[in-house]
Z-matrix of the N, CA and C atoms (Angstrom, degrees):
N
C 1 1.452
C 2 1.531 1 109.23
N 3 1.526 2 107.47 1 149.75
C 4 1.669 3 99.09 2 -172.58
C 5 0.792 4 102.13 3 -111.38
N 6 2.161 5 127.11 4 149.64
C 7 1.295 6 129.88 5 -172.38
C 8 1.729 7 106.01 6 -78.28
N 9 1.111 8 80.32 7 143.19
C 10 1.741 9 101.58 8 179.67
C 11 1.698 10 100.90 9 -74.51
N 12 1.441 11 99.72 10 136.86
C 13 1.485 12 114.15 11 174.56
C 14 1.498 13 130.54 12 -59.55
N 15 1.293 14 122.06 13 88.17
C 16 1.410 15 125.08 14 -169.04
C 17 1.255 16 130.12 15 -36.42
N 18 1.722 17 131.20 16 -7.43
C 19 1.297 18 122.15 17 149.73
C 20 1.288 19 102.84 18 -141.51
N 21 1.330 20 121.61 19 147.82
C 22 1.895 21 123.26 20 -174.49
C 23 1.348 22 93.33 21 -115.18
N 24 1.960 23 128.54 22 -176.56
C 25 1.179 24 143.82 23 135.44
C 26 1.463 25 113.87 24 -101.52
N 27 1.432 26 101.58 25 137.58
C 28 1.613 27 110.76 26 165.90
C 29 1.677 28 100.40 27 -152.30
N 30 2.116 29 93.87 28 -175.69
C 31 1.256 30 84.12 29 -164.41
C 32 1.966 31 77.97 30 -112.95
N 33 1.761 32 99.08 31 145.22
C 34 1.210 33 131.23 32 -175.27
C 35 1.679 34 98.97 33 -41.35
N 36 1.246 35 109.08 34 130.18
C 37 1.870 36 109.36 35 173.71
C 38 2.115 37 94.75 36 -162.53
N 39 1.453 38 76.33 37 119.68
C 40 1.671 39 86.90 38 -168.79
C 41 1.705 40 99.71 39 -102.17
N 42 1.146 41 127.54 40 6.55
C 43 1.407 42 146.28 41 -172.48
C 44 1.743 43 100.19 42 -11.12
N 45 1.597 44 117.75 43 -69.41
C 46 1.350 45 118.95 44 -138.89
C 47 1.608 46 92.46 45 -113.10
N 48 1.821 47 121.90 46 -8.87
C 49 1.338 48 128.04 47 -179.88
C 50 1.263 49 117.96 48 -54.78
N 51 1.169 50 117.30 49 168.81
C 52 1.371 51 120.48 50 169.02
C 53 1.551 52 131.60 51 -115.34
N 54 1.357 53 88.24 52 0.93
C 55 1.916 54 116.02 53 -169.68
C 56 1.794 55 87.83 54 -164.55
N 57 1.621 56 93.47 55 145.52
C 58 1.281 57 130.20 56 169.67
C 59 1.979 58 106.51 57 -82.03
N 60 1.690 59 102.08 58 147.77
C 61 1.361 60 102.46 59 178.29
C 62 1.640 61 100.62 60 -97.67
N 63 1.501 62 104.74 61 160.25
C 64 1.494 63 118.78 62 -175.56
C 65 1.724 64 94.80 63 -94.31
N 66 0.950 65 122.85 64 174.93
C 67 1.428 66 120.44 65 137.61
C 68 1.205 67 127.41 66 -121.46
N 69 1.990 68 81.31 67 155.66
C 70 2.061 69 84.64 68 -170.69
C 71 1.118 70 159.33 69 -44.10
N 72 2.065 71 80.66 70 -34.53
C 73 1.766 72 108.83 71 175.39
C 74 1.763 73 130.00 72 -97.80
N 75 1.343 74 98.12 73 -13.00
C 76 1.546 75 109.26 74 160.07
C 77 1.352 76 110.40 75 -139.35
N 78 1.050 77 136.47 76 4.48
C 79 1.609 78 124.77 77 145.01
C 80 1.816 79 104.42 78 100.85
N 81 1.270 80 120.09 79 -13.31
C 82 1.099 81 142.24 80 -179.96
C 83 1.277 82 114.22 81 -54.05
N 84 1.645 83 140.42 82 135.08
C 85 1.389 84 145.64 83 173.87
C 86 1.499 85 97.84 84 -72.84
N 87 1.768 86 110.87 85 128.71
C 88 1.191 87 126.80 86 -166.06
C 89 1.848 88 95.70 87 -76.20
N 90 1.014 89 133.69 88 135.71
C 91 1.666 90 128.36 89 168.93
C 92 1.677 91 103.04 90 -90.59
N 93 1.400 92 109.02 91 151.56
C 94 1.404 93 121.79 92 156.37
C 95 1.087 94 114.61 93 -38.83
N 96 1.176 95 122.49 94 124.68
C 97 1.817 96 151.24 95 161.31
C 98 1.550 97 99.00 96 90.52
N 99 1.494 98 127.02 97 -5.31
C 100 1.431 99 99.52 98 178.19
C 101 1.562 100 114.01 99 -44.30
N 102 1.353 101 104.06 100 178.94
C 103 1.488 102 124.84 101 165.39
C 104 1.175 103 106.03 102 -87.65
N 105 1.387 104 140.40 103 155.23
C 106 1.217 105 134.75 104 174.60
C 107 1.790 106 109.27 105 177.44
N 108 1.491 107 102.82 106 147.11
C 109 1.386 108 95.53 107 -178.61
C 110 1.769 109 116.32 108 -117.37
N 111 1.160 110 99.54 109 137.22
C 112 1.628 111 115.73 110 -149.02
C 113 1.700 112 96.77 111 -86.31
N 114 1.170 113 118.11 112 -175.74
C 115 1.618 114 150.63 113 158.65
C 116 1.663 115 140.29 114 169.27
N 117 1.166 116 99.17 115 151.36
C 118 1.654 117 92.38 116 -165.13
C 119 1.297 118 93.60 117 -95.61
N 120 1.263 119 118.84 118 128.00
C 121 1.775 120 135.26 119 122.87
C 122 1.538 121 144.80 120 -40.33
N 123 0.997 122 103.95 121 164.83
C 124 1.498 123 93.69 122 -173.60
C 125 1.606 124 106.11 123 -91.93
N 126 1.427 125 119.65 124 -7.28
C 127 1.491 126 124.45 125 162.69
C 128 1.667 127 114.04 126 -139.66
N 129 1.739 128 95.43 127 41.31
C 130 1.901 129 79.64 128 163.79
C 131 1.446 130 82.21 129 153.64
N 132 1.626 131 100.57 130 -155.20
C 133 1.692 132 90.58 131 -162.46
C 134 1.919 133 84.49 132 -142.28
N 135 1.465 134 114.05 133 149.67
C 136 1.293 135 120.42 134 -158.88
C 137 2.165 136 104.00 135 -131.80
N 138 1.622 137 100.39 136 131.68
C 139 1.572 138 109.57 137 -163.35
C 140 1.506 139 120.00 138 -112.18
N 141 0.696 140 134.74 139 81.83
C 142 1.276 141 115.72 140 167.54
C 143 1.519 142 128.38 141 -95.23
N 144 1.614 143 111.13 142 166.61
C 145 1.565 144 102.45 143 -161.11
C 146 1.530 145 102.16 144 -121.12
N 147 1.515 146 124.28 145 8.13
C 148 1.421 147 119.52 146 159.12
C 149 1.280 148 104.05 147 -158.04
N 150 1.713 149 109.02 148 174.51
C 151 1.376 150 113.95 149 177.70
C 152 1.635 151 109.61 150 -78.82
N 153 0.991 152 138.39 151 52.11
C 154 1.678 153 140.45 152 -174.62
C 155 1.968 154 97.45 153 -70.62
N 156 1.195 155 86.94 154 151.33
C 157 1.371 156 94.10 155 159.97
C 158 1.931 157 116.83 156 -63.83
N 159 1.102 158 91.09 157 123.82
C 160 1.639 159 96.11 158 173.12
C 161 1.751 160 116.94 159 -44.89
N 162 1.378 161 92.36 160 -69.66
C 163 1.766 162 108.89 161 171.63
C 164 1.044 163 98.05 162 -91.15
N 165 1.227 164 120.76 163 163.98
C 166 1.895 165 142.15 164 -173.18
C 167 1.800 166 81.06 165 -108.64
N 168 1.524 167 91.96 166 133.00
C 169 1.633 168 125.37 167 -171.43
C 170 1.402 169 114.46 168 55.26
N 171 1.401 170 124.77 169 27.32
C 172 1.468 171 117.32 170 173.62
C 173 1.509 172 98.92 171 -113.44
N 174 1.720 173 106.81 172 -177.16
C 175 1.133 174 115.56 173 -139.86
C 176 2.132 175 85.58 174 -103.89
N 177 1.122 176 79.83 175 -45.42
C 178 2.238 177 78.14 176 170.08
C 179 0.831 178 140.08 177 -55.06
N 180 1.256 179 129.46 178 142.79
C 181 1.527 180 117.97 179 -154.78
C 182 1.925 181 84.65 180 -112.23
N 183 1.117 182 110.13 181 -170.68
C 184 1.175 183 121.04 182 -158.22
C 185 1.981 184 90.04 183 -87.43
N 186 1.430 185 100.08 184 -30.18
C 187 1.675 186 114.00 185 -178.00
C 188 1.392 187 112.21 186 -53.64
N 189 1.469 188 116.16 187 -47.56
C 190 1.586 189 125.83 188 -174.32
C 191 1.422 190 110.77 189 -70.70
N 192 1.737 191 108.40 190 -33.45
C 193 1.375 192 105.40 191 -161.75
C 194 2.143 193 94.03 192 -58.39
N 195 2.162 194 94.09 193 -57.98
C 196 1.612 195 71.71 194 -175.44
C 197 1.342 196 124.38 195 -80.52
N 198 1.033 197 142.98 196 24.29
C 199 1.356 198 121.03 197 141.87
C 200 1.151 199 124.40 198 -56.81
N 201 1.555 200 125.00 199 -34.36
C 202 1.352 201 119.19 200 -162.89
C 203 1.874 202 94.24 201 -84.50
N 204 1.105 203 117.59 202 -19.96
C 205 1.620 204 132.14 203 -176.86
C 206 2.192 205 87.93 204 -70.52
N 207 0.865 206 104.71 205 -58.68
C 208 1.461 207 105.58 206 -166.00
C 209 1.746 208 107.24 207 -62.25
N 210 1.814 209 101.84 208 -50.87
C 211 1.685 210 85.30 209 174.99
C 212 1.555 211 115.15 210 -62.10
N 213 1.006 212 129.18 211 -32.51
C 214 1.722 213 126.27 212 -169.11
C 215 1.498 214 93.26 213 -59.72
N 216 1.666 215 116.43 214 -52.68
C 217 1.368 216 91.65 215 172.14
C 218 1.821 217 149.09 216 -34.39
N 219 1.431 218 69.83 217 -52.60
C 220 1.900 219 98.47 218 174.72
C 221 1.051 220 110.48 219 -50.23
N 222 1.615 221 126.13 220 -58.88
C 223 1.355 222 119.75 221 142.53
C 224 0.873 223 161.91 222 -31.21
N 225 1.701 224 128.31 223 -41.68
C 226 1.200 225 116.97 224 157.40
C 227 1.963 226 99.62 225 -72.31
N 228 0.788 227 149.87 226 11.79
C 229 1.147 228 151.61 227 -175.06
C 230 1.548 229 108.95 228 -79.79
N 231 1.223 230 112.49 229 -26.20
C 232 1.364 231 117.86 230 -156.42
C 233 1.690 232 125.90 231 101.10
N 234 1.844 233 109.58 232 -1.63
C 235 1.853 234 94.60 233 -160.97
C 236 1.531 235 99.03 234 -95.87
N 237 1.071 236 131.61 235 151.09
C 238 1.501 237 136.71 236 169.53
C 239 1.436 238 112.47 237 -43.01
N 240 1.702 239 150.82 238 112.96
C 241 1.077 240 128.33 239 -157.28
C 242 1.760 241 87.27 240 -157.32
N 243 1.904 242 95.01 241 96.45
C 244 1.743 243 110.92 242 -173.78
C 245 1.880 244 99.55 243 -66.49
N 246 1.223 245 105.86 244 -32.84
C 247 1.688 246 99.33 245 -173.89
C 248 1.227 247 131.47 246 -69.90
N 249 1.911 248 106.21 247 -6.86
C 250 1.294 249 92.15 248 162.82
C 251 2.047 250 116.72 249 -118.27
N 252 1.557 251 91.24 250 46.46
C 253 1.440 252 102.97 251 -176.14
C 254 1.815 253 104.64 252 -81.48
């Protein structure tokens, strides 16, 4: 079986939720149909709505941070994950 990609894009749909997501990098309530790029956690699931720098004057964008949030998942998950060797 092949590991699933630790962060995707879709467009925001809160349909069956019970609470709206913030995002990571400006803190902002995500609206219906934005664009936005997703990731799973190890207790929930994490949104952001652009590539911004994570930290102010660093080199990461808010994109890299969750990937590296999504492989740790994968990891404690059990899947083989060479990128964070």
């Amino acid at each position: 079986m092949r590991r699933p990609e630790p962060i995707w894009e879709a467009n925001y749909a809160a349909d069956r939720r019970q609470h709206r997501h913030c995002c990571v990098s400006c803190n902002r309530i995500v609206q219906l149909g934005e664009r936005v790029v997703m990731c799973r956690i190890i207790k929930g699931t994490k949104v952001a709505c652009a590539d911004r720098p994570h930290v102010p004057k660093a080199s990461e964008t808010t994109r890299d941070v969750m990937r590296v949030w999504g492989l740790e998942r994968q990891k404690a998950c059990g899947w083989s994950v060479p990128e964070l060797a």
